[in-house]
gemmi code that builds the backbone of each chain (N, CA, C; Angstrom):
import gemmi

chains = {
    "A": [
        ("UNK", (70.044, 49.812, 43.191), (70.008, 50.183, 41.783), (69.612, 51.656, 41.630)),
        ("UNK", (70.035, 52.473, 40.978), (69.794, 53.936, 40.713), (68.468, 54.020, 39.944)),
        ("UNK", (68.148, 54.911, 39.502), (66.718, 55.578, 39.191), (67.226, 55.329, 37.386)),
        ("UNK", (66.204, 55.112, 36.984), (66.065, 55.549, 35.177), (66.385, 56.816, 34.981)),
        ("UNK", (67.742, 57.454, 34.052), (67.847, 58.804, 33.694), (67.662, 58.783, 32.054)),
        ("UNK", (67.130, 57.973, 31.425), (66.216, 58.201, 30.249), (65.065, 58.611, 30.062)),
        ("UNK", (64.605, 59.455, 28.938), (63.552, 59.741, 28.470), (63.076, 58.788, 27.112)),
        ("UNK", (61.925, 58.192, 27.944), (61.290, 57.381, 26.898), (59.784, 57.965, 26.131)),
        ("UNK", (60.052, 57.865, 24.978), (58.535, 58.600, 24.394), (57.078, 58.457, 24.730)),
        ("UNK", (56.511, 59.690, 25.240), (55.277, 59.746, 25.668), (54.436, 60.677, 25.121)),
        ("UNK", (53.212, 60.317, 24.703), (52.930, 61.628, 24.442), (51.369, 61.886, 25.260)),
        ("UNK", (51.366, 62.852, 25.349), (50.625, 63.764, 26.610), (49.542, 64.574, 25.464)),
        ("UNK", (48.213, 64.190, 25.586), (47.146, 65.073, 24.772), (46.353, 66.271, 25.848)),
        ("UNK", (46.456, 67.274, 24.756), (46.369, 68.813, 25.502), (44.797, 69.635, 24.791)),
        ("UNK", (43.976, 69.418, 26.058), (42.991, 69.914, 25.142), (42.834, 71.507, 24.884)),
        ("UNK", (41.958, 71.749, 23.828), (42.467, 73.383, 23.635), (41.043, 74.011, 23.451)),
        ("UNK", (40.217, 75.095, 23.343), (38.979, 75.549, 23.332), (38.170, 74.607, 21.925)),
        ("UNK", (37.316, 74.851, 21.464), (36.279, 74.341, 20.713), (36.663, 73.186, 19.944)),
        ("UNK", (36.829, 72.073, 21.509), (37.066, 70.789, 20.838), (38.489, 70.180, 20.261)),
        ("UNK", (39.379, 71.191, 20.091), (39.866, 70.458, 19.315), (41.539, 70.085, 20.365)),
        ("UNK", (42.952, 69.800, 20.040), (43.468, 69.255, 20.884), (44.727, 69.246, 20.726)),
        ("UNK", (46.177, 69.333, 20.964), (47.223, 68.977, 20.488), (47.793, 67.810, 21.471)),
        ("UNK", (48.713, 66.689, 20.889), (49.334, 66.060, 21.136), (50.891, 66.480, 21.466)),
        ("UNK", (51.621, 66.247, 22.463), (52.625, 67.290, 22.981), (53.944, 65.907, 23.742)),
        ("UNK", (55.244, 66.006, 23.618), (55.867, 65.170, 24.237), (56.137, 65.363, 25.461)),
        ("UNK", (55.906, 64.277, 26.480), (55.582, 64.796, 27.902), (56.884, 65.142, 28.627)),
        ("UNK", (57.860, 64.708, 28.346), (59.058, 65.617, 28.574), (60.187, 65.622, 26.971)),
        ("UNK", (60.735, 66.237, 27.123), (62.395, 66.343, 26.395), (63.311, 65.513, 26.853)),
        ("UNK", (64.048, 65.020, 26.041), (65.259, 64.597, 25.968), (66.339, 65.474, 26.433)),
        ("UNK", (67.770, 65.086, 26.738), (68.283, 66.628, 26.597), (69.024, 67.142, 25.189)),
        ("UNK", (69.236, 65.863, 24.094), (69.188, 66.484, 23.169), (68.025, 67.128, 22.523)),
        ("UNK", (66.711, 67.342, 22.951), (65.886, 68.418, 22.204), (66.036, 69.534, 23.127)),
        ("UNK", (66.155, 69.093, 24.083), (66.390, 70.370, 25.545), (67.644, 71.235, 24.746)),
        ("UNK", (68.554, 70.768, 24.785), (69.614, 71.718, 23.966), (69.353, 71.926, 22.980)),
        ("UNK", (68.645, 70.972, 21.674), (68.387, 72.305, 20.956), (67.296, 73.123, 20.671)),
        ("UNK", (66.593, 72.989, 22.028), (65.179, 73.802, 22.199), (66.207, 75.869, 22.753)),
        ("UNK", (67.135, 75.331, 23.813), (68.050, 76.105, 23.960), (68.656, 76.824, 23.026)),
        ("UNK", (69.298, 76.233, 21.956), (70.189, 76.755, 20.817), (69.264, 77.612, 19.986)),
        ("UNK", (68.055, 76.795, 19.682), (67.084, 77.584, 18.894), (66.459, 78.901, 18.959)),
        ("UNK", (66.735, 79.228, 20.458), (66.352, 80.557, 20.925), (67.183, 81.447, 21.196)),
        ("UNK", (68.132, 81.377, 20.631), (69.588, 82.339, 20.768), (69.534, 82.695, 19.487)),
        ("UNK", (70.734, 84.054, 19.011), (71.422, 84.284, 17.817), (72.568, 85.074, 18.097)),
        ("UNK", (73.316, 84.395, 16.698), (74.770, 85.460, 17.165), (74.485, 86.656, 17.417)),
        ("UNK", (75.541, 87.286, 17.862), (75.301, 88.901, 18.635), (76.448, 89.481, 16.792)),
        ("UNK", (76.202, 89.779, 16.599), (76.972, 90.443, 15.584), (78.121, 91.920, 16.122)),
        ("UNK", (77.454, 91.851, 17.152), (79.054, 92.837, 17.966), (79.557, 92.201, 18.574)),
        ("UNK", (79.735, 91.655, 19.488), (80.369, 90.551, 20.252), (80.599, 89.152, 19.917)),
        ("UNK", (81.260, 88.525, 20.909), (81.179, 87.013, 21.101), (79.769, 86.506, 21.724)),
        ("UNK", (79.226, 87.266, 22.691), (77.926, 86.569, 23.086), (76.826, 86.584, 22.367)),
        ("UNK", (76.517, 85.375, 22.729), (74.768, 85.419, 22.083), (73.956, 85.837, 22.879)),
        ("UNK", (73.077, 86.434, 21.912), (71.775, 86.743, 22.893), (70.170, 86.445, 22.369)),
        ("UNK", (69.348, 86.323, 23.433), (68.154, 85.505, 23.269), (67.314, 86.115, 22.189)),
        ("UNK", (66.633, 85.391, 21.349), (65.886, 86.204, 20.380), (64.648, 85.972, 20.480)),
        ("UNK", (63.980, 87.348, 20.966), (62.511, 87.269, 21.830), (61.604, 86.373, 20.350)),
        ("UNK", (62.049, 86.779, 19.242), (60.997, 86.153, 18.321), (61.035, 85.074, 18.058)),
        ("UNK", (61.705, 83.905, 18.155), (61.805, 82.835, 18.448), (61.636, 81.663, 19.503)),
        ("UNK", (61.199, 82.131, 20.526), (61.308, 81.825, 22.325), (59.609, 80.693, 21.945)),
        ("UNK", (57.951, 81.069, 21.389), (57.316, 80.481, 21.198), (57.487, 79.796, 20.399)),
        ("UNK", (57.973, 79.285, 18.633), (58.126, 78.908, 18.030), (58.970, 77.785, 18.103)),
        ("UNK", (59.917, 78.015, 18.692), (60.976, 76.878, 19.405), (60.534, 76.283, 20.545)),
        ("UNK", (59.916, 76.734, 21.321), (58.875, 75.593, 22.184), (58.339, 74.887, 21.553)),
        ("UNK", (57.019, 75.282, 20.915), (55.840, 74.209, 19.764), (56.766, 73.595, 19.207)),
        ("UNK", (58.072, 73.591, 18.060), (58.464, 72.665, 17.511), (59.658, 71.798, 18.335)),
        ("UNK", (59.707, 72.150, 19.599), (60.495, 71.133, 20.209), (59.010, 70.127, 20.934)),
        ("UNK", (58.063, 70.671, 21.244), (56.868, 69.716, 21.691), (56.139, 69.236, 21.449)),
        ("UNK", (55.528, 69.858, 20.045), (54.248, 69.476, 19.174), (54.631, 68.430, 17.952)),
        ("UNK", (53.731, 67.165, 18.705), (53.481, 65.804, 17.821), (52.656, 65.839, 17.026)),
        ("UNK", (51.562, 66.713, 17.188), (50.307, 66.759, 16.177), (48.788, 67.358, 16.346)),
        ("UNK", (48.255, 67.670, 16.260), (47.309, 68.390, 16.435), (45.700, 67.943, 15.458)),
        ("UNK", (44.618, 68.351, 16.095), (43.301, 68.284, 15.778), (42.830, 69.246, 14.329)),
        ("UNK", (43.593, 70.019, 14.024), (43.401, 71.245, 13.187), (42.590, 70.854, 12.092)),
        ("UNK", (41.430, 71.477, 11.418), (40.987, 70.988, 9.985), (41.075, 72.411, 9.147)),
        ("UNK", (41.460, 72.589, 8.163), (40.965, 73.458, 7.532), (39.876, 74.266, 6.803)),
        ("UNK", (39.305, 75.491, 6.457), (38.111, 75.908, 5.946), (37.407, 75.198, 5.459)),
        ("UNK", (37.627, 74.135, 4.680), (36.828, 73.123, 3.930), (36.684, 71.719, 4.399)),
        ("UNK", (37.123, 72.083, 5.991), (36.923, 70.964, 7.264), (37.753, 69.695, 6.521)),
        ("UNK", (38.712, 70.160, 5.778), (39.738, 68.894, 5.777), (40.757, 68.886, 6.633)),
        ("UNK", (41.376, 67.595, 6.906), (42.058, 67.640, 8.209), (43.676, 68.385, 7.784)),
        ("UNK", (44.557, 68.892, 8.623), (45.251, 69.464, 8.148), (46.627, 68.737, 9.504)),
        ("UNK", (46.956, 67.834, 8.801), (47.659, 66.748, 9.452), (48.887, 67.611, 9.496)),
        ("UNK", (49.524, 67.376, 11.013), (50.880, 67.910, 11.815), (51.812, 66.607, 12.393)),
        ("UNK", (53.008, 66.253, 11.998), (53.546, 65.161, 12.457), (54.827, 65.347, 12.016)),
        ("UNK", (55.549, 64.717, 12.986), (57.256, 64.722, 12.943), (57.641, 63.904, 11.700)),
        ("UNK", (57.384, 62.878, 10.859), (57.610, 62.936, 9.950), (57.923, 64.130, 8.841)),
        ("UNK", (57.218, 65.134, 9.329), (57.513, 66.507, 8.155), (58.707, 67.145, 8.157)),
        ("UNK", (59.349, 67.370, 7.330), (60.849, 68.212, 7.833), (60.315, 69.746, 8.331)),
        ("UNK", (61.417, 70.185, 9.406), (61.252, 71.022, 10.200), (60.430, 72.269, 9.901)),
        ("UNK", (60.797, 72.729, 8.385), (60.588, 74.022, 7.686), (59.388, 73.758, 7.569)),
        ("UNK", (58.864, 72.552, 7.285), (57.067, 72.444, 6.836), (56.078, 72.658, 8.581)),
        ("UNK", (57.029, 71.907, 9.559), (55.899, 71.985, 10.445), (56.428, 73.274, 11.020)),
        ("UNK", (57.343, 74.318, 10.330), (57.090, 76.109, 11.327), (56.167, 76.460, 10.525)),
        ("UNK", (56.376, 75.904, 8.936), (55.296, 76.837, 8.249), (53.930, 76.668, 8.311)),
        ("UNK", (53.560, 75.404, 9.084), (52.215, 75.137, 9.418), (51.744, 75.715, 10.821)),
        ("UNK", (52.320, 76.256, 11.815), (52.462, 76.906, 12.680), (52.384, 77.858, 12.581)),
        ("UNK", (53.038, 78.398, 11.818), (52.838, 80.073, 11.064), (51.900, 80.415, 10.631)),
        ("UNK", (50.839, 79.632, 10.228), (49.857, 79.806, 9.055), (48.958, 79.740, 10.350)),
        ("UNK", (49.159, 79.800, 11.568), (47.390, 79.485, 12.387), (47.532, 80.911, 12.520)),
        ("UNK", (45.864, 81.250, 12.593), (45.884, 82.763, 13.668), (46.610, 83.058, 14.942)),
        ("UNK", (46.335, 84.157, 14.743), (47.692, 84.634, 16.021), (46.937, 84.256, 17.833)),
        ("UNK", (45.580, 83.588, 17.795), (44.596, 83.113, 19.217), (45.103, 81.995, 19.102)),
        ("UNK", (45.174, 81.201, 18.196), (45.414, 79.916, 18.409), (47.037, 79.559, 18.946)),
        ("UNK", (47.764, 80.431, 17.788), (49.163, 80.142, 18.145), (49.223, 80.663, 19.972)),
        ("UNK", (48.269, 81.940, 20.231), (49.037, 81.802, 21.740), (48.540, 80.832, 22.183)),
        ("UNK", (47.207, 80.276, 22.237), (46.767, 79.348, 22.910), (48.282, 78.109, 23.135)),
        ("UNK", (48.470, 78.031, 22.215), (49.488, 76.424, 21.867), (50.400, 76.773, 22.796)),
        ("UNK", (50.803, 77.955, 22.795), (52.064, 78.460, 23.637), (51.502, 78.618, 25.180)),
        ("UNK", (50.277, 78.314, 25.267), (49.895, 78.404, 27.114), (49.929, 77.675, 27.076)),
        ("UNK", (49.286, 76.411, 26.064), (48.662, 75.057, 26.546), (50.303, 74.313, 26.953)),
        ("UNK", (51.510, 74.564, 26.296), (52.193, 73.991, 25.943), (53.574, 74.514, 27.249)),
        ("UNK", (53.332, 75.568, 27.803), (54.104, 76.468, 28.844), (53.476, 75.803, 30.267)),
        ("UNK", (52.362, 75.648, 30.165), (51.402, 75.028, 30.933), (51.914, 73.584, 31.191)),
        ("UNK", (52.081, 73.136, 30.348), (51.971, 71.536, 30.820), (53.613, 71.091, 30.832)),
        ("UNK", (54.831, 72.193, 30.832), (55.855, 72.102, 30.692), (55.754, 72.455, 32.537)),
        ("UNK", (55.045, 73.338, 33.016), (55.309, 73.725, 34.641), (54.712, 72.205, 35.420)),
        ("UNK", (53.856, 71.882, 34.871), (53.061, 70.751, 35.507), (54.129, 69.422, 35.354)),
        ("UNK", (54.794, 69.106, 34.587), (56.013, 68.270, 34.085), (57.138, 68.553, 35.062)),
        ("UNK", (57.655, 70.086, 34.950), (58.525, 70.155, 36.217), (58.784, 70.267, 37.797)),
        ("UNK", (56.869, 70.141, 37.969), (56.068, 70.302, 39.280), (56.522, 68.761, 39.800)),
        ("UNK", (55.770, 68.085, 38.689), (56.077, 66.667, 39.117), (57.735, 66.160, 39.328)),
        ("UNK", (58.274, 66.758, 38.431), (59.214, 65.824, 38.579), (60.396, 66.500, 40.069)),
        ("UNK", (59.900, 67.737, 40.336), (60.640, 68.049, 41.875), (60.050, 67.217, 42.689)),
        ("UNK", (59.086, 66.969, 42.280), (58.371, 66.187, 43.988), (58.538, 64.658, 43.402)),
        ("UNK", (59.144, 64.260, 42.712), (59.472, 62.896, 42.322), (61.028, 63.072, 43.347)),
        ("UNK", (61.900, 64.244, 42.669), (63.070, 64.519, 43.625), (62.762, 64.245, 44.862)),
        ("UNK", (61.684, 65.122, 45.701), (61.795, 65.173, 46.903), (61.387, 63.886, 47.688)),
        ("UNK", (60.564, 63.346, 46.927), (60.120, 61.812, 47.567), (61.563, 60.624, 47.727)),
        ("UNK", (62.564, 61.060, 46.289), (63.585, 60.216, 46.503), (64.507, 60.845, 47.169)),
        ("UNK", (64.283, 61.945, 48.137), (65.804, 62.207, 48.631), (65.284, 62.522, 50.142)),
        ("UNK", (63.657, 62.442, 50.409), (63.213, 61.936, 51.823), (63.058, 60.245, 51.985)),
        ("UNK", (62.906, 59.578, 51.040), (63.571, 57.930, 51.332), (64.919, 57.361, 51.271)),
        ("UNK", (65.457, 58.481, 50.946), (67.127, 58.031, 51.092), (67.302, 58.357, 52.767)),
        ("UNK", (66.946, 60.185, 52.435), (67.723, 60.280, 54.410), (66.671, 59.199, 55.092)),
        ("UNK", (65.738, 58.857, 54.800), (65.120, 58.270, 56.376), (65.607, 56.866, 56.054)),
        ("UNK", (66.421, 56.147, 55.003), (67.111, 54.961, 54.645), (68.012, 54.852, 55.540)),
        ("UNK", (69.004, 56.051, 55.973), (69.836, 56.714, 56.275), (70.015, 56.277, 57.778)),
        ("UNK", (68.529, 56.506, 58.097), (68.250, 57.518, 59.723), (68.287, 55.797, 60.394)),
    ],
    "B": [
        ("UNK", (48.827, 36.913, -5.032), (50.245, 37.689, -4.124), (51.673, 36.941, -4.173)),
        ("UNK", (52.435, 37.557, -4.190), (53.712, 37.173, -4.387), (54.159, 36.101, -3.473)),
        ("UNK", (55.551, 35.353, -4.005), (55.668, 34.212, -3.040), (56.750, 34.848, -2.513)),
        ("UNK", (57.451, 35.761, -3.586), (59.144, 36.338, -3.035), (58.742, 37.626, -3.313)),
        ("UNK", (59.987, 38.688, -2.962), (59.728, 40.457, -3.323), (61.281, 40.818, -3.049)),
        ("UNK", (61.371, 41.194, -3.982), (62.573, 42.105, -3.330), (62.554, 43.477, -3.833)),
        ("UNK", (62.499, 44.366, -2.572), (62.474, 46.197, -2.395), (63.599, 46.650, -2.309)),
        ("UNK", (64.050, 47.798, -3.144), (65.405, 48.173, -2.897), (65.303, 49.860, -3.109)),
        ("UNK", (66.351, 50.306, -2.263), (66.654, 52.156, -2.889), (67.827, 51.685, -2.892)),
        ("UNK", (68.155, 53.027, -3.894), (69.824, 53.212, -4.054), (70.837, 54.149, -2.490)),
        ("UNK", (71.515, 54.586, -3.245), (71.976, 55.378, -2.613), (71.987, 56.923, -2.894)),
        ("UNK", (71.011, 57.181, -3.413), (70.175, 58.574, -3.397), (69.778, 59.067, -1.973)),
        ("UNK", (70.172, 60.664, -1.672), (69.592, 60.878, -0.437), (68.155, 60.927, -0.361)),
        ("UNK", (67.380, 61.182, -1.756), (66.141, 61.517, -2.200), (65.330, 59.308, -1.325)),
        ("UNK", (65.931, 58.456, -1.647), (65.387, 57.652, -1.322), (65.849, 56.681, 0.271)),
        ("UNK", (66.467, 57.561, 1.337), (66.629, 57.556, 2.392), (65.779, 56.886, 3.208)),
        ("UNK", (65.914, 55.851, 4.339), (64.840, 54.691, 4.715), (65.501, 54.973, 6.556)),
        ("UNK", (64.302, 55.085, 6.777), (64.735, 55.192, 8.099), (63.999, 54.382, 9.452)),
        ("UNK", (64.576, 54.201, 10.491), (64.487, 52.799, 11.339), (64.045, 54.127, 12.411)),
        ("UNK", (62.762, 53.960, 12.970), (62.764, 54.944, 14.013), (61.781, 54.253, 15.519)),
        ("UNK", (61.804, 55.228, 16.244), (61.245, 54.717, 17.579), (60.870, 55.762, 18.141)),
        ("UNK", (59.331, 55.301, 17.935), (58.437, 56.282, 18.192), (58.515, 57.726, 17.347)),
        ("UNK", (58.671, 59.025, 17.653), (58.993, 59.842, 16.651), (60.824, 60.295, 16.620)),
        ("UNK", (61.196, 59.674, 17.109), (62.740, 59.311, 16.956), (63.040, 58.734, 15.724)),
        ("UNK", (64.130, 59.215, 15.277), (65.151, 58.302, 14.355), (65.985, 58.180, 14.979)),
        ("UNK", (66.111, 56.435, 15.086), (67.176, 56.132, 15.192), (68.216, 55.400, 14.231)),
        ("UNK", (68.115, 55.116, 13.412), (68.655, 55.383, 12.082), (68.277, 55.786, 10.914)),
        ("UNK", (69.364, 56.257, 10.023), (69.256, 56.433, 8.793), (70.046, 55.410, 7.687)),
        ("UNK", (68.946, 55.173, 6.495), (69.660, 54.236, 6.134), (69.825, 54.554, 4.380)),
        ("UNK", (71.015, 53.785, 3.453), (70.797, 54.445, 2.008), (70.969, 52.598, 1.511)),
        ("UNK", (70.909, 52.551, 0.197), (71.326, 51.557, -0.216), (70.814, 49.964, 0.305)),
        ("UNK", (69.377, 50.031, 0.786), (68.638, 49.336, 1.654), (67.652, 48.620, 0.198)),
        ("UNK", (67.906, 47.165, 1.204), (67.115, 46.122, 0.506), (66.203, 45.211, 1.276)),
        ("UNK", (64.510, 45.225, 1.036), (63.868, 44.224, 1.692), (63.678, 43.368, 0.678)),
        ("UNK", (63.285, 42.388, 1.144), (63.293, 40.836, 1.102), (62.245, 40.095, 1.473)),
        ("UNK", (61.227, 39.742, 1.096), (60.333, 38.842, 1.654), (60.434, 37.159, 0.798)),
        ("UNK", (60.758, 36.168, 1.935), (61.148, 35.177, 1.239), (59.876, 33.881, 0.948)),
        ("UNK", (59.951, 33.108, 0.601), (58.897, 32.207, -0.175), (58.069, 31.950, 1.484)),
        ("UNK", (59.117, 31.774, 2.459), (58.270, 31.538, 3.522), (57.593, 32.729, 4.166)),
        ("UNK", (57.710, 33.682, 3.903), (56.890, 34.811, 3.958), (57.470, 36.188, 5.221)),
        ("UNK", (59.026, 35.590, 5.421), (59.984, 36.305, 6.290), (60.371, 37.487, 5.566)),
        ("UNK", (60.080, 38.962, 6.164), (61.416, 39.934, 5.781), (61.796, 39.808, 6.533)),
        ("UNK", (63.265, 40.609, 5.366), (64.182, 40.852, 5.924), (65.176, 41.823, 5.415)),
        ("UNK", (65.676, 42.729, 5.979), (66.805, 44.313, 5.498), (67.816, 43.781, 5.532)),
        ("UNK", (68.310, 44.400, 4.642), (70.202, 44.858, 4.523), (70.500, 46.167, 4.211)),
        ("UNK", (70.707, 46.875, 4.539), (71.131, 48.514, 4.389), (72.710, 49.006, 4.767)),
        ("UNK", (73.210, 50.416, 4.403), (73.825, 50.527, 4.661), (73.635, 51.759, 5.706)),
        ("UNK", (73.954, 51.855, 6.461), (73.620, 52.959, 7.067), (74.537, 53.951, 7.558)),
        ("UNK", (73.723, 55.437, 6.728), (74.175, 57.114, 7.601), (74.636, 57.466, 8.336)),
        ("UNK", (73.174, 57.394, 9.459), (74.135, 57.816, 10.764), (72.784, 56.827, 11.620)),
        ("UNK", (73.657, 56.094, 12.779), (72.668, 55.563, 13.728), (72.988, 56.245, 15.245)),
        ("UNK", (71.797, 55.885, 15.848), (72.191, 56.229, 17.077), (71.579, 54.889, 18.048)),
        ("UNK", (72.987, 54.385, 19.102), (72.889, 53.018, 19.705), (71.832, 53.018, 20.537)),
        ("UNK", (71.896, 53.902, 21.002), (70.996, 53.540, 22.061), (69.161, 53.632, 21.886)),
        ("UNK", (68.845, 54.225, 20.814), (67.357, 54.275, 20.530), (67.024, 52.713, 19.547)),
        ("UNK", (68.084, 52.790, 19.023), (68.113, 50.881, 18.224), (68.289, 50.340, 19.167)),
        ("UNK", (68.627, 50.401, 20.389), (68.101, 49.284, 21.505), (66.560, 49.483, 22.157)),
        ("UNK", (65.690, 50.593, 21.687), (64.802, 50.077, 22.170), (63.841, 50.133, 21.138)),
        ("UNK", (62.356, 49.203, 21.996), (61.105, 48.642, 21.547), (60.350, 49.486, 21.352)),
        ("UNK", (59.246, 49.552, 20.521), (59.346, 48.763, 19.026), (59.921, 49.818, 18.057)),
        ("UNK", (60.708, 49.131, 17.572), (61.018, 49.926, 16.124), (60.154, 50.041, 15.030)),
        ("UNK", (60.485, 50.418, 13.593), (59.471, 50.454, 12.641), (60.673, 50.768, 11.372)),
        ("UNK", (60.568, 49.932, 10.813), (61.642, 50.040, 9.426), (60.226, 51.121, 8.076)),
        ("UNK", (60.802, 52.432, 7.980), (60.101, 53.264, 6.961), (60.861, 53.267, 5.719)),
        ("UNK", (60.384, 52.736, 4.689), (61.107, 53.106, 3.107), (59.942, 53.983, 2.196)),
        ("UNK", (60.868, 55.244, 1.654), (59.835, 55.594, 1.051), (59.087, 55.131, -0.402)),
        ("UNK", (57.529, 56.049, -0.397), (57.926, 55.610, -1.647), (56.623, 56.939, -1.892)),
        ("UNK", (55.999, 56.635, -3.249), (55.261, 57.694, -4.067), (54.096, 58.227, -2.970)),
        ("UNK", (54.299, 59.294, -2.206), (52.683, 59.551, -1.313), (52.773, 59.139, 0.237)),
        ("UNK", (54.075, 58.844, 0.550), (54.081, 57.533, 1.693), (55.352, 57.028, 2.484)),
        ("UNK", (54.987, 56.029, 3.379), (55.966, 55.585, 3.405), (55.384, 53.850, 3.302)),
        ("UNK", (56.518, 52.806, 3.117), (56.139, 51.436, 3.348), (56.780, 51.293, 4.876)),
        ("UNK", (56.005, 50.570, 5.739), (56.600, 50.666, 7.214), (56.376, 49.271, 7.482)),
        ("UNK", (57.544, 48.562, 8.529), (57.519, 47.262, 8.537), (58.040, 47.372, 10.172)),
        ("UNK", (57.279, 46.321, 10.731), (57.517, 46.452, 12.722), (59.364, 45.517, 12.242)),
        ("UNK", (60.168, 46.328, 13.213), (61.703, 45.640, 13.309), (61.821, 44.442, 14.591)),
        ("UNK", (61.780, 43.540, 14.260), (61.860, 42.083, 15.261), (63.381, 41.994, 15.865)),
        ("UNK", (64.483, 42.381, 15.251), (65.768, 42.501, 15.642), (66.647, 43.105, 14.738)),
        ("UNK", (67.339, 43.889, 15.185), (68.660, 44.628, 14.487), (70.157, 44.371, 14.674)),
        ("UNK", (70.506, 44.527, 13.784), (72.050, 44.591, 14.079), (72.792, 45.638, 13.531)),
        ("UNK", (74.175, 46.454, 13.466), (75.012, 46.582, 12.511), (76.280, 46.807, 13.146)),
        ("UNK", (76.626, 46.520, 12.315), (78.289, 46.177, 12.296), (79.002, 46.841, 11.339)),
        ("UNK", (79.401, 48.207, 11.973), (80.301, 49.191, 11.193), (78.858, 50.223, 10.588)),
        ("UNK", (78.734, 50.017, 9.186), (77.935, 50.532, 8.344), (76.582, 49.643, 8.076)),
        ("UNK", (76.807, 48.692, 8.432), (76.338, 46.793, 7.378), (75.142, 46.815, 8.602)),
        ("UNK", (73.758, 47.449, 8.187), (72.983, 47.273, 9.218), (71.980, 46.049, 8.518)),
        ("UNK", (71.806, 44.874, 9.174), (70.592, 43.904, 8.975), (69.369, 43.714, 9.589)),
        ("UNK", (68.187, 43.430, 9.854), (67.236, 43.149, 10.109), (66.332, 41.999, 9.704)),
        ("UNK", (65.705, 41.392, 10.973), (64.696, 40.603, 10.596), (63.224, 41.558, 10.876)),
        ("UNK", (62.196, 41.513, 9.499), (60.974, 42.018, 9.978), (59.665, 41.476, 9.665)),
        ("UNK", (58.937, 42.238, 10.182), (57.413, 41.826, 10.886), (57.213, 41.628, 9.409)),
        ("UNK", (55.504, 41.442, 9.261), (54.568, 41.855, 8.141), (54.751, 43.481, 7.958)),
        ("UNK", (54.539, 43.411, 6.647), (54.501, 44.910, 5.855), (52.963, 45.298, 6.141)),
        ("UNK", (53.066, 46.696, 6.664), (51.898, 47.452, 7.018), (51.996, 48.528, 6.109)),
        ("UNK", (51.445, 48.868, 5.189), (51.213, 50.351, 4.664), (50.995, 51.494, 5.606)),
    ],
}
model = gemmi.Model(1)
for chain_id, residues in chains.items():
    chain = gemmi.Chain(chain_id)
    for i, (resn, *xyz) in enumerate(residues, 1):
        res = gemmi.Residue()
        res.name, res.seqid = resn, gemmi.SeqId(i, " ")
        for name, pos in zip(("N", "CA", "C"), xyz):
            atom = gemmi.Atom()
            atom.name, atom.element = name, gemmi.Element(name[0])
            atom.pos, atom.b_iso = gemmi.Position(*pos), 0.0
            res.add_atom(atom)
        chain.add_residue(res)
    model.add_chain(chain)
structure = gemmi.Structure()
structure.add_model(model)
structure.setup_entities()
């Protein structure tokens, strides 16, 4: 029987300095993979090619990964983040953090995207050293 | 408390009901009617948007209808549809 090539929903909690935490999907699909891809391009207005648009590259990460977050606001009310929101509400809630936090999200979140693809080569390599020695 | 109920949206995009898994949609639905019957069974009839097969095959679903502040969310026990004509049997209503 072959291996599972679905992605089933997980979510992976990411802790972040003073306590508080984001919730993050532990991998992509490849429809968010493509349009985590698409999202970081724009037409080239001289050409046919597109090209990458540096200001978009963090922003399109967090909203292809971020399920929700710890955040409260000044008056320590909670300031709830969830895919239920249409897209435009959760950039504009993203937008609205300071510019420490937003990088933070973008390490915490770059971070646990290398650790995701760490694992899953050595998931490769475990299944393609029990095949050849299946083999042998 | 009621012995029967019947919940309905039109076909307004404003009142759009959606069948999802986990933070997936896997469908969208308009023109959707629950049903809770004397024996205390829901149950949907909708018409539905756009689905996608393969996330309506998996566990657990959650039937969302909106409403003022919210949504009403109900666990999905089994689905079907056929063409547009999506049905359901569901759980207890959870706010």
């Amino acid at each position: 029987m072959g291996r599972n090539r679905f992605v089933y929903p997980e979510e992976v909690r990411l802790p972040l300095s003073d306590g508080d935490y984001i919730d993050v999907k532990k991998q992509l699909n490849a429809g968010e993979y493509r349009k985590l891809l698409y999202d970081q391009f724009k037409e080239n207005p001289e050409g046919d090619k597109v090209v990458l648009d540096h200001s978009k590259i963090g922003i399109s990460k967090l909203l292809a990964y971020l399920l929700g977050w710890s955040f409260c606001g000044r008056n320590n009310e909670p300031l709830p983040y969830h895919m239920d929101q249409p897209e435009e509400i959760r950039r504009a809630a993203i937008d609205s953090l300071d510019t420490d936090t937003y990088r933070e999200l973008i390490a915490a979140v770059n971070g646990h995207e290398a650790r995701e693809d760490e694992a899953l080569e050595a998931k490769k390599k475990d299944r393609s050293t029990a095949v050849s020695s299946s083999t042998t | 408390m009621f012995t029967e109920l019947v919940m309905h949206g039109d076909r307004d995009a404003k009142m759009e009901a959606t069948i999802s898994w986990s933070w997936h949609t896997a469908a969208v639905c308009r023109a959707w009617h629950v049903r809770k019957n004397d024996k205390g069974q829901w149950s949907l009839i909708a018409q539905v948007v756009r689905a996608d097969p393969f996330k309506l095959q998996q566990r657990p679903l959650r039937f969302n209808a909106p409403r003022k502040g919210g949504h009403w969310s109900w666990p999905v026990q089994a689905v079907t549809v056929v063409d547009t004509h999506l049905t359901a049997a569901l759980g207890p209503m959870e706010c």
